[in-house]
C-alpha positions as CSV (number, residue, x, y, z in Angstrom):
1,X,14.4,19.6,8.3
2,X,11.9,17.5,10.2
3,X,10.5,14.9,8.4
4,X,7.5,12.6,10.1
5,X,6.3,9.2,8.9
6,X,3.3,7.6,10.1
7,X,2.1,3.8,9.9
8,X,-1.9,3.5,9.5
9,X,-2.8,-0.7,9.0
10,X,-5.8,-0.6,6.8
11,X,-7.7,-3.7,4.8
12,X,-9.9,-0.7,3.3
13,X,-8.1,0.0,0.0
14,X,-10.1,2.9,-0.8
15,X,-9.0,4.2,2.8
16,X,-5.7,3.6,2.3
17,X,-5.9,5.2,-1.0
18,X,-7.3,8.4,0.2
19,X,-4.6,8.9,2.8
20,X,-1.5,7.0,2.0
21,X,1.1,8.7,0.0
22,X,3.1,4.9,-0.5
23,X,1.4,1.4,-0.3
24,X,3.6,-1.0,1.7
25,X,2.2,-5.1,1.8
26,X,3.2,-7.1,4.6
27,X,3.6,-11.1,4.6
28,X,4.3,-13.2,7.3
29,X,6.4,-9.9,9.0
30,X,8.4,-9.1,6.2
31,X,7.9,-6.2,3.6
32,X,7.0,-7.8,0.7
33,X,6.0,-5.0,-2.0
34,X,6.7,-0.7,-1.5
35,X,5.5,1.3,-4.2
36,X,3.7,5.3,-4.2
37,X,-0.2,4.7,-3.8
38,X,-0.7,6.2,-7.8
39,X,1.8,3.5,-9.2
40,X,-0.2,0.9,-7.3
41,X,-3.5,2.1,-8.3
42,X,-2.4,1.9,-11.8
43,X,-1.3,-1.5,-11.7
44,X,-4.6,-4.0,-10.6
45,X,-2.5,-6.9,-11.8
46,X,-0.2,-5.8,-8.6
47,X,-3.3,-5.5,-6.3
48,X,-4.5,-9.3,-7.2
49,X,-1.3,-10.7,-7.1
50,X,-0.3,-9.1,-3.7
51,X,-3.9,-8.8,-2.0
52,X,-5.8,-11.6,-4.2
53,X,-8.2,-8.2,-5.0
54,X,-8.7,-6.7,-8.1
């Protein structure tokens, strides 16, 4: 089975919401946090202490 994975780079969360099934956070070139987009939406303590957004 064919399975396709795409890479969009967004600083709109509420794009990256709407279309990303997994949040990924990036520092300095390194993967830093990897979590599906729900879990992260349910967690805002995450989004600050990743994005410094709440």
């Amino acid at each position: 089975m064919f399975h396709e994975e795409r890479v969009l780079v967004e600083q709109d969360l509420h794009l990256a919401f709407a279309v990303a099934d997994e949040i990924a956070v990036m520092e300095k070139g390194a993967l830093v946090h990897r979590v599906p987009t729900a879990e992260f939406r349910r967690n805002p303590a995450t989004a600050h202490r990743l994005l410094g957004v709440a």
